[in-house]
Backbone as numpy.savetxt, mean C-alpha at the origin, in Angstrom:
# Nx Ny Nz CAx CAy CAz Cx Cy Cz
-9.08 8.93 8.84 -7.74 8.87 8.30 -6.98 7.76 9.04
-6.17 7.05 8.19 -5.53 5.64 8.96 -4.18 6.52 8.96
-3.10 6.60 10.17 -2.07 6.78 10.39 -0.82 4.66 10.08
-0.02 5.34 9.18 0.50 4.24 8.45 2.09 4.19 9.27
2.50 3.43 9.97 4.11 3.24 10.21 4.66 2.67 10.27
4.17 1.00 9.71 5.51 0.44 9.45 4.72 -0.75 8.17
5.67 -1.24 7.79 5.48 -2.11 6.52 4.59 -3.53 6.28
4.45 -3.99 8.05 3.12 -4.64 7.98 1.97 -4.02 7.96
1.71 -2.67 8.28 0.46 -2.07 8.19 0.14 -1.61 6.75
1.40 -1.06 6.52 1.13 -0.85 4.76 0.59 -1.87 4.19
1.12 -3.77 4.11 0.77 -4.70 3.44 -1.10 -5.18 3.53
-0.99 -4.93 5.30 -2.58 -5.30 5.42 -3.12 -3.90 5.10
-3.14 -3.27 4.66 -4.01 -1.88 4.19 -4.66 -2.11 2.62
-3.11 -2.32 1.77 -3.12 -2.14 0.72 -3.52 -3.67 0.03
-3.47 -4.83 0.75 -4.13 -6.08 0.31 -5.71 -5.53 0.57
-6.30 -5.18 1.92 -7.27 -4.84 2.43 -8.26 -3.87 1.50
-7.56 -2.75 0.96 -8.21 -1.89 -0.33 -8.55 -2.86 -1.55
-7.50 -3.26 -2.00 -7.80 -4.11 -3.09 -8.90 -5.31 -3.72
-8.85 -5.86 -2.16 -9.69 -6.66 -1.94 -11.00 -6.28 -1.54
-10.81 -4.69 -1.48 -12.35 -4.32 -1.05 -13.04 -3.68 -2.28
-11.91 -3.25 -2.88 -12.41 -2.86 -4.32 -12.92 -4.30 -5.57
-12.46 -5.44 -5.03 -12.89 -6.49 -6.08 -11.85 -6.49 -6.84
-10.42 -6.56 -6.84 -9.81 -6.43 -7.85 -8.76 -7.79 -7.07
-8.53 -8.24 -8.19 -7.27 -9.35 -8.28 -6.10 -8.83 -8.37
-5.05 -10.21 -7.84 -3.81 -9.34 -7.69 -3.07 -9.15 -9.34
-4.08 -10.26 -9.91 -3.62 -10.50 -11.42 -4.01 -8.98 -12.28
-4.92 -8.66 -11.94 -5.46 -7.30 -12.44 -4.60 -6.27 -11.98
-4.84 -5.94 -10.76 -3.77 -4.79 -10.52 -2.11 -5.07 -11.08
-1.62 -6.03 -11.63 -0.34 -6.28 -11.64 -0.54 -6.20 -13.06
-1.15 -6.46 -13.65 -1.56 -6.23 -15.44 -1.38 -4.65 -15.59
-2.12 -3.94 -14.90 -2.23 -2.52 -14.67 -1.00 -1.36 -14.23
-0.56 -2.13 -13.14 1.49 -2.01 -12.91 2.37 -2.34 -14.09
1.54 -3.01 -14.82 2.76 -3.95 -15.52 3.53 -4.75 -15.41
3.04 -5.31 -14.34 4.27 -6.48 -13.84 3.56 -7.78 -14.01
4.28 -8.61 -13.21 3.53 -10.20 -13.49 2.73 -10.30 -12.02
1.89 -11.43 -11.75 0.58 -11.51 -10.86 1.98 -11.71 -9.31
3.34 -12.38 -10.10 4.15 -12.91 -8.59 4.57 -11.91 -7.91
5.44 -11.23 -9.13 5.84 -9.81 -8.32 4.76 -9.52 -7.86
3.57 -8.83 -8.18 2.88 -7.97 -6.98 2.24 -8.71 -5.86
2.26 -10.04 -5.73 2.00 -10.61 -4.63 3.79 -10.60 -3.79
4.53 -10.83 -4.10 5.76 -10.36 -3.32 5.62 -8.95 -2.69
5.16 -8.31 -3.78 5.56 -6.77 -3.33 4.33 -6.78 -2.73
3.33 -6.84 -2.43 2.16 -6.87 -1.21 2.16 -7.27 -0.14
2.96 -8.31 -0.16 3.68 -9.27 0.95 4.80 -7.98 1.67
5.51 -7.31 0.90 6.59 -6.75 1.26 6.35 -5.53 0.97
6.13 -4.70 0.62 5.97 -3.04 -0.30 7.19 -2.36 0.23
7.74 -2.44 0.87 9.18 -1.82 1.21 9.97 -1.77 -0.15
9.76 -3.15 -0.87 10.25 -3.30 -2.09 9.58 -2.61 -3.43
8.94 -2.28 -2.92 8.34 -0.98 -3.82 8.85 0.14 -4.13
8.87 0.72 -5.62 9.42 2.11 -5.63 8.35 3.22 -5.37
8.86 4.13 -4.80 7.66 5.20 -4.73 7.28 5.43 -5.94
7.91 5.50 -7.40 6.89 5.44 -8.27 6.02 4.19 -9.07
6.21 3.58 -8.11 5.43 2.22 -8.23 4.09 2.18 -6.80
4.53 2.43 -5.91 3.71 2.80 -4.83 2.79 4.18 -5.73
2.76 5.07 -6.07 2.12 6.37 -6.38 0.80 5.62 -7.09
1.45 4.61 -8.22 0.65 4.03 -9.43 0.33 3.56 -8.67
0.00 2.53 -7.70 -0.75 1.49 -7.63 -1.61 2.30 -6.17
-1.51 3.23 -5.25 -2.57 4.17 -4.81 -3.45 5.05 -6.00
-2.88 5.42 -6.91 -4.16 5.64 -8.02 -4.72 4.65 -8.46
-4.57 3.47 -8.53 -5.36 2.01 -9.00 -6.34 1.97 -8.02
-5.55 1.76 -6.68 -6.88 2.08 -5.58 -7.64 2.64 -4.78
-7.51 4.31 -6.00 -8.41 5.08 -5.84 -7.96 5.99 -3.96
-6.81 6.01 -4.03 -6.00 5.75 -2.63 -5.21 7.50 -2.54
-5.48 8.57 -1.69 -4.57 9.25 -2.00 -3.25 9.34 -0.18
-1.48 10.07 -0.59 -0.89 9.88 0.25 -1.11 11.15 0.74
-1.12 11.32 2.05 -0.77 12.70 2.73 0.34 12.21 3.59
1.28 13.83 3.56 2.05 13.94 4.63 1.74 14.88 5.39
1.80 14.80 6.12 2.12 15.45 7.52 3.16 15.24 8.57
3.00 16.24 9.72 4.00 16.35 10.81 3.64 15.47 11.75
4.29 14.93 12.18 3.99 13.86 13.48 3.64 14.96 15.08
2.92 14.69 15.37 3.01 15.59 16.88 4.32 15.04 17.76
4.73 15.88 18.50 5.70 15.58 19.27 5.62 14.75 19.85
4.30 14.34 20.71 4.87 13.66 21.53 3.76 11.75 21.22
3.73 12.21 20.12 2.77 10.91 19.80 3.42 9.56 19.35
3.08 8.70 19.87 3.69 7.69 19.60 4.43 7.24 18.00
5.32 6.22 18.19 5.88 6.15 16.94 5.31 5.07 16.02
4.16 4.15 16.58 3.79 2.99 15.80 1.88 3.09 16.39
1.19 3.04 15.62 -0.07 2.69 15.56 -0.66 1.45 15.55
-1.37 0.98 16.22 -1.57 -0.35 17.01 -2.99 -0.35 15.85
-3.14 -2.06 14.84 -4.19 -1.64 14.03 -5.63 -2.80 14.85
């Protein structure tokens, strides 16, 4: 399980899946519905993402979210 906390780890994760699945950014953004720029912005950035745009595009890559509780005393950022 990858622990996720801040928005550069999200970007290299979710370029990182994509690209491991063989898929273009032109494809997944056909599939979003958007154009190939936006989702290279929003990969670049995903902050700018809506969670129901984030939901869709973790089912594209076959991706599921868990939450959980943070332990108390565990750090606040994961070193990748």
């Amino acid at each position: 399980m990858i622990k996720l906390s801040t928005n550069a780890q999200a970007s290299r994760l979710l370029t990182a899946r994509r690209k491991a699945l063989g898929l273009t950014q032109a494809t997944v953004a056909s599939r979003l519905g958007i154009s190939q720029n936006r989702f290279s912005e929003i990969e670049k950035q995903p902050s700018q993402m809506s969670l129901d745009r984030l939901l869709s595009l973790l089912g594209i890559l076959n991706v599921e979210l868990l939450l959980q509780e943070r332990e108390i005393n565990a750090p606040t950022q994961t070193e990748w």
